[in-house]
N, C-alpha and C positions, 0 to 999 in steps of 0.2 A: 385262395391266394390274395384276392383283394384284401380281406379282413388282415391276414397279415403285414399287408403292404400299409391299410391304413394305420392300424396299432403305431407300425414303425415309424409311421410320417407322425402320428400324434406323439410319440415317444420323442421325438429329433425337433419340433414344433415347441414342447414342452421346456427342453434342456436349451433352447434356442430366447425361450421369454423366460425362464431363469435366470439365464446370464444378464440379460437385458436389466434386469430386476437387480441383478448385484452392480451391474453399469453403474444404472440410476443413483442406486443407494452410494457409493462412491462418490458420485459429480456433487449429488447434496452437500457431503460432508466438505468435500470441499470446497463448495460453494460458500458454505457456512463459515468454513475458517478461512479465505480468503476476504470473504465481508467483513470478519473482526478484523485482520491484519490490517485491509484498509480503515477499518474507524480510527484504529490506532494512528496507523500514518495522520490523518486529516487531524486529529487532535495535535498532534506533534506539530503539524502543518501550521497552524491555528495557533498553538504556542508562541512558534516563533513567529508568526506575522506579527502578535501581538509584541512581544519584546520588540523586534525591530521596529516600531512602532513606537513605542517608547524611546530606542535608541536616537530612532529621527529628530526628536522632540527636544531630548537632550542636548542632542549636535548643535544646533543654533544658541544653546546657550553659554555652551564651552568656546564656542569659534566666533563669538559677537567680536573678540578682539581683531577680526579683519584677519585677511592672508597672514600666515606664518611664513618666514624664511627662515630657511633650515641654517643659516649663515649666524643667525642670533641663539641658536641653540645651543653652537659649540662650545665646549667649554671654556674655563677662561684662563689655560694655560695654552692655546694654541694661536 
């Protein structure tokens, strides 16, 4: 009855690191595609620091005219 008992434990042992095995193989893949979704993001990321970056650069040379008041914008039927 031992030899049966062990069979059965190596049997249930077995199916017990198979699954573990498709675990594993699952978290990789996902590991893997959540590491590209982030390179993606940080490039994106990287993109626009850069443009705003540029934006910044810009700003000081559109607004050297001093403070705007929005009083001189109006048109000039009002």
């Amino acid at each position: 009855m031992s030899a049966a008992m062990n069979a059965e434990q190596a049997r249930a042992l077995q199916a017990r690191v198979e699954a573990l095995e498709i675990k594993v193989s699952f978290s990789e893949d996902l590991l893997e595609t959540l590491n590209l979704a982030l390179y993606r993001q940080q490039q994106t990321i990287d993109a626009l620091v850069q443009e705003l970056r540029q934006l910044r650069q810009q700003l000081p040379e559109a607004g050297s005219a001093g403070p705007r008041n929005l009083r001189d914008e109006l048109p000039p039927h009002y």
